[in-house]
PAGUMAR-53960 format. One record per residue (C-alpha): residue in one letter; x, y, z; residue number from 1. Coordinates in nm, 3 decimals. Layout:
BEGIN
ATOM	type	east	north	up	seq
ATOM	A	X	Y	Z	NUM
...
END
This chain:
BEGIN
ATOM	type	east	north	up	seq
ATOM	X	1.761	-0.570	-1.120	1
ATOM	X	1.664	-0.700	-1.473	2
ATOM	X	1.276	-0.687	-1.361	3
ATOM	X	1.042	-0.438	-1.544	4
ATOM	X	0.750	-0.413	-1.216	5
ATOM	X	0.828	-0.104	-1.087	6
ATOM	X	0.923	0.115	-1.417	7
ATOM	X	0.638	0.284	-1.395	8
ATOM	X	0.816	0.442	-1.046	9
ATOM	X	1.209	0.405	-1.125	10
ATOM	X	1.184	0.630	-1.436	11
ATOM	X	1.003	0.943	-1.319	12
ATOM	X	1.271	0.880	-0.989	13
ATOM	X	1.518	0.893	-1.211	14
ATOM	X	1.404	1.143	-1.444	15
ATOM	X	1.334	1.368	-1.249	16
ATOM	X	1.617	1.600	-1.226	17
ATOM	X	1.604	1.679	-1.584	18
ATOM	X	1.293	1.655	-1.728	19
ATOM	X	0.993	1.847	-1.569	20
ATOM	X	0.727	1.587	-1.417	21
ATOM	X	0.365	1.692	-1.356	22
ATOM	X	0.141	1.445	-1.174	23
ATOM	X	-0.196	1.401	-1.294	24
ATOM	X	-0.560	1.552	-1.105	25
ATOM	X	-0.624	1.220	-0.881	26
ATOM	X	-0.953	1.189	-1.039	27
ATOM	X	-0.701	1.046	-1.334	28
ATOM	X	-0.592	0.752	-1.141	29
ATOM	X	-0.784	0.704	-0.766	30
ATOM	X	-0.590	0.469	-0.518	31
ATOM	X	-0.753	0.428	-0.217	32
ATOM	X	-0.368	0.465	-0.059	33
ATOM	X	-0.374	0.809	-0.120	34
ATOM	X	-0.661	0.916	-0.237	35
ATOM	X	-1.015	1.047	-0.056	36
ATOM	X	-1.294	0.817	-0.086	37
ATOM	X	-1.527	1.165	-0.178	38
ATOM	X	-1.334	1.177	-0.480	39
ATOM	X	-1.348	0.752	-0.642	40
ATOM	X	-1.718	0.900	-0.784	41
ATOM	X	-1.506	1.145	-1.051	42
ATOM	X	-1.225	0.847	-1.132	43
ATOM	X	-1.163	0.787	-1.479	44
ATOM	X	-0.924	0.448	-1.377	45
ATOM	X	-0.894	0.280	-1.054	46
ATOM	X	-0.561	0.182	-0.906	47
ATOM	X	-0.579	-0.168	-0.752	48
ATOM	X	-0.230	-0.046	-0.544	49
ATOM	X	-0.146	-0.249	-0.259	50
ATOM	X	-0.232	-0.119	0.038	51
ATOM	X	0.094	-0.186	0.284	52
ATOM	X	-0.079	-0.139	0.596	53
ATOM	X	-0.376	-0.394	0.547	54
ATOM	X	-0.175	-0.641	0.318	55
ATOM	X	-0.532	-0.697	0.138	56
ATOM	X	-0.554	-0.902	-0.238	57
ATOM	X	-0.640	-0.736	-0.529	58
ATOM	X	-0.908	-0.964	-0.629	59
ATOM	X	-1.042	-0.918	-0.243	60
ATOM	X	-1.000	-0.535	-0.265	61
ATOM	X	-1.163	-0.538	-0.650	62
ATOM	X	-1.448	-0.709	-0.496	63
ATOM	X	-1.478	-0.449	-0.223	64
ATOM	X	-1.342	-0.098	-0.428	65
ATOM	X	-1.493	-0.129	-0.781	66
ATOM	X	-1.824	-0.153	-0.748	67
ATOM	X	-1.920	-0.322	-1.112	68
ATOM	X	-1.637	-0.619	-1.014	69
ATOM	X	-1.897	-0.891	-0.861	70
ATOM	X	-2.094	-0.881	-1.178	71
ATOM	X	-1.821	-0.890	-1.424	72
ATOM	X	-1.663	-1.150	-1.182	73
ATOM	X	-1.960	-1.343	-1.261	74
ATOM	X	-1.984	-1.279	-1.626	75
ATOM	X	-1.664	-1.393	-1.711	76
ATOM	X	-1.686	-1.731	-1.462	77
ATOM	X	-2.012	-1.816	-1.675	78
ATOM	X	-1.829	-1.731	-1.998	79
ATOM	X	-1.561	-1.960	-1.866	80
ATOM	X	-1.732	-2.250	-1.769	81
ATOM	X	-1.962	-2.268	-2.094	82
ATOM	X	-1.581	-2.296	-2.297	83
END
């Protein structure tokens, strides 16, 4: 109640008995929840989703999923510090 976080799910739930929902090719948004690791190569956007059977961070599971995230972790730390 009163909290915006989960639109993104309670709308299409609620929607979904009269308008027509489609979901996307996974390619469009890989989770590693529910998506194959043979298909993160072809992702357009990564899904940082928590995972609820390993409980894992998002900054920990950036570090370890997105491959380009330890360099732009850097990059912006550097950028940070010279403020």
């Amino acid at each position: 109640p009163n909290s915006l976080s989960n639109l993104d799910q309670d709308l299409p739930n609620y929607a979904q008995h009269e308008v027509k929902i489609k979901s996307l090719p996974e390619e469009w948004l890989w989770c590693e929840s529910w998506c194959s690791s043979g298909s993160k190569s072809h992702a357009k956007a990564i899904d940082l989703c928590q995972n609820p059977k390993t409980k894992e961070s998002k900054i920990s599971m950036a570090r370890r999923v997105v491959e380009e995230w330890p360099a732009l972790d850097l990059e912006v730390e550097s950028f940070v510090e010279n403020l």
